[in-house]
Structure formats: structure tokens, C-alpha cells
ZAGU-113715 format. One line per 5 residues: their letters; for each residue x, y, z of N, C-alpha, C, CB. Coordinates in pm, whole numbers. Glycine has a CB too. Layout:
REM residues N
a = X Y Z X Y Z X Y Z X Y Z | ... $
END
This chain:
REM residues 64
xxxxx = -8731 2523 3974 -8607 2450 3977 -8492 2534 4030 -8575 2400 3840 | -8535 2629 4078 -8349 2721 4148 -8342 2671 4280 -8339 2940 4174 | -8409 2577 4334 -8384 2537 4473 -8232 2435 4446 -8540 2443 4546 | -8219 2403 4349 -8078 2364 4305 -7962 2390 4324 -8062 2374 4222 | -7899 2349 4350 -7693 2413 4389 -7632 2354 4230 -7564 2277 4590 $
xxxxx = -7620 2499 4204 -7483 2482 4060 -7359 2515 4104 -7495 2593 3915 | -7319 2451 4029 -7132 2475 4085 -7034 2506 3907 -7043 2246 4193 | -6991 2576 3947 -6874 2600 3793 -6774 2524 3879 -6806 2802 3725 | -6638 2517 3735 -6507 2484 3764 -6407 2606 3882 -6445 2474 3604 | -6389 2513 3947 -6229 2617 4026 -6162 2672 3969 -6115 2562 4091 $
xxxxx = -6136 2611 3784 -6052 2705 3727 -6117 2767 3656 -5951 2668 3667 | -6223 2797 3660 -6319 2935 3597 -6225 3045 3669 -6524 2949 3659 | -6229 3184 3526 -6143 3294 3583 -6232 3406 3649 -6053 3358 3467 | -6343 3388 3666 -6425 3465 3680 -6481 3593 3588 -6389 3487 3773 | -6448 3575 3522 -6500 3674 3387 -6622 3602 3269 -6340 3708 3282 $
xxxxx = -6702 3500 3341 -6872 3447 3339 -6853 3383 3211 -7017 3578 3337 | -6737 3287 3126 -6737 3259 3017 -6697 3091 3043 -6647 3360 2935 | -6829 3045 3127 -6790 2949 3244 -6956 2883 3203 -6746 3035 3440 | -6955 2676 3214 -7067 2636 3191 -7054 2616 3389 -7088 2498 3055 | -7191 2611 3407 -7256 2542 3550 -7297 2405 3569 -7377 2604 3585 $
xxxxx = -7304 2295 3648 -7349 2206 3678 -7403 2165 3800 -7289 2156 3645 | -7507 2073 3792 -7584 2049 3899 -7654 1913 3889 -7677 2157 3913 | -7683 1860 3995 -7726 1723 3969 -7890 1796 3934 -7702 1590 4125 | -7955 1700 3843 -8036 1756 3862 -8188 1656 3912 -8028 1835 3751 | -8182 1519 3828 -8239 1406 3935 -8147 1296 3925 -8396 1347 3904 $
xxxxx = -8213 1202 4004 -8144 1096 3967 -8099 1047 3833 -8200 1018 4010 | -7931 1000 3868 -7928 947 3717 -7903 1085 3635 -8087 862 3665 | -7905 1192 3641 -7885 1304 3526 -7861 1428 3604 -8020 1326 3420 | -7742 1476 3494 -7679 1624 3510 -7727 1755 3418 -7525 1608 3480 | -7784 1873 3459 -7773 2000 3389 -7659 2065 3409 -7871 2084 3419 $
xxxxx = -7675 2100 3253 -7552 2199 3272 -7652 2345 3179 -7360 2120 3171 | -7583 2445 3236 -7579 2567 3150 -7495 2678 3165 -7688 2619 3151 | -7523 2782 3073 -7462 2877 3071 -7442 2963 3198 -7510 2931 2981 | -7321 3026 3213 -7349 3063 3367 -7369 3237 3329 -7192 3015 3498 | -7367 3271 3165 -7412 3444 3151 -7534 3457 3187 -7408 3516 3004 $
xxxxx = -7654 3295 3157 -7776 3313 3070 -7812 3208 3205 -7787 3265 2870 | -7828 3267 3374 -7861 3134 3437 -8055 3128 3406 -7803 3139 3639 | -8109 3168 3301 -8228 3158 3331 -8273 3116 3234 -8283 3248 3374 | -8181 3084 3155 -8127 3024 3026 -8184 2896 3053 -7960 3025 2997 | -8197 2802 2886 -8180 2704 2862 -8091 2628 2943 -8161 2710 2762 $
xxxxx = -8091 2466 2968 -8057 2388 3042 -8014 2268 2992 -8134 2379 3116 | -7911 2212 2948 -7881 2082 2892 -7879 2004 2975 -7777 2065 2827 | -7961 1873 2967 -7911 1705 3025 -7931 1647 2965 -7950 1629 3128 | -7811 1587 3060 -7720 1432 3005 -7731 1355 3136 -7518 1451 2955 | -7688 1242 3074 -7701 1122 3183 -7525 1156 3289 -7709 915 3067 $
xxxxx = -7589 1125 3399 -7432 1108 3447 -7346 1034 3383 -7416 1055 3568 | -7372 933 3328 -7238 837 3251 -7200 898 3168 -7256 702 3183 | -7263 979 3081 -7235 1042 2964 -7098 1208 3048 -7436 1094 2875 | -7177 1277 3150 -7113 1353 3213 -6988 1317 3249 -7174 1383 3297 | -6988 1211 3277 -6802 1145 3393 -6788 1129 3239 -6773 940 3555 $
xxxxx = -6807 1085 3174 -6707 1027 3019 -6670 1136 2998 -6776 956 2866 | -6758 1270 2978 -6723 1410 2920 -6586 1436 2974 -6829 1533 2964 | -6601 1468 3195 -6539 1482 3225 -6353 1426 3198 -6613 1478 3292 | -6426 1305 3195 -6261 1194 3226 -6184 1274 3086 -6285 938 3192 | -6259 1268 2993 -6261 1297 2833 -6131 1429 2822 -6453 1363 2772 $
xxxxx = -6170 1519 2890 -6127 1664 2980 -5991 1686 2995 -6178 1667 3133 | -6011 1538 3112 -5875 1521 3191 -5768 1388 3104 -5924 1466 3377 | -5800 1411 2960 -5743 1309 2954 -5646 1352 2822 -5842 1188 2951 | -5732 1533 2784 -5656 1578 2701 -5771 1544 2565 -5499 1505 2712 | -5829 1488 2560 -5896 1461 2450 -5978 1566 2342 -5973 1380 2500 $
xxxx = -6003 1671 2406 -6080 1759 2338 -5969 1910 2343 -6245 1768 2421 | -5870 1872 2287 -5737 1965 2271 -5789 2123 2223 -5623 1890 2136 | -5704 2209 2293 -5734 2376 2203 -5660 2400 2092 -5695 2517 2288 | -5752 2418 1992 -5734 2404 1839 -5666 2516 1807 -5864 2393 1752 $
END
């Protein structure tokens, strides 16, 4: 599976404390750690992913 393209955020600072994403088939997104790329792999459905995202941008998951 590394024939894959992961992408982090633009506003990652570069100091690797950053998740990765990638499509990974149809219909579903991995994400993982970008310390541990050989690491474990979470998926989710894309719908679930854009909700996360929108979720993000919408302020919803505030720094405590």
C-alpha cells in the first residue's frame, strides 16, 4: 500500500506532530500518524471525513 500519495495540512509546522491523509479506495479515507508512517492506519468513510473536516472549519472541536 505505499504506492499511495498522503498529504498533511499546509498548516502543519513541520515539527511531525501532524495526521496524513490519503484516499485510500473508493468511498474511504486513511489517515495516520505522520511520526509512525508504517504505523497503524485509520478508515473512515469519506462522508464521515468531510463532516470531520467541515466540523474543523466550523470551530467545533475548540482548544481546551
Amino acid at each position: 500500500m505505499n504506492d499511495r500519495t498522503w498529504r498533511k495540512s499546509s498548516y502543519s509546522s513541520g515539527q511531525g506532530n501532524c495526521v496524513e491523509v490519503c484516499l485510500s479506495e473508493p468511498g474511504a479515507v486513511a489517515v495516520r500518524d505522520s511520526k509512525d508512517q508504517a504505523g497503524p492506519e485509520l478508515a473512515v468513510s469519506d462522508r464521515a471525513w468531510l463532516a470531520f473536516v467541515e466540523g474543523v472549519r466550523q470551530g467545533e472541536f475548540g482548544r481546551g
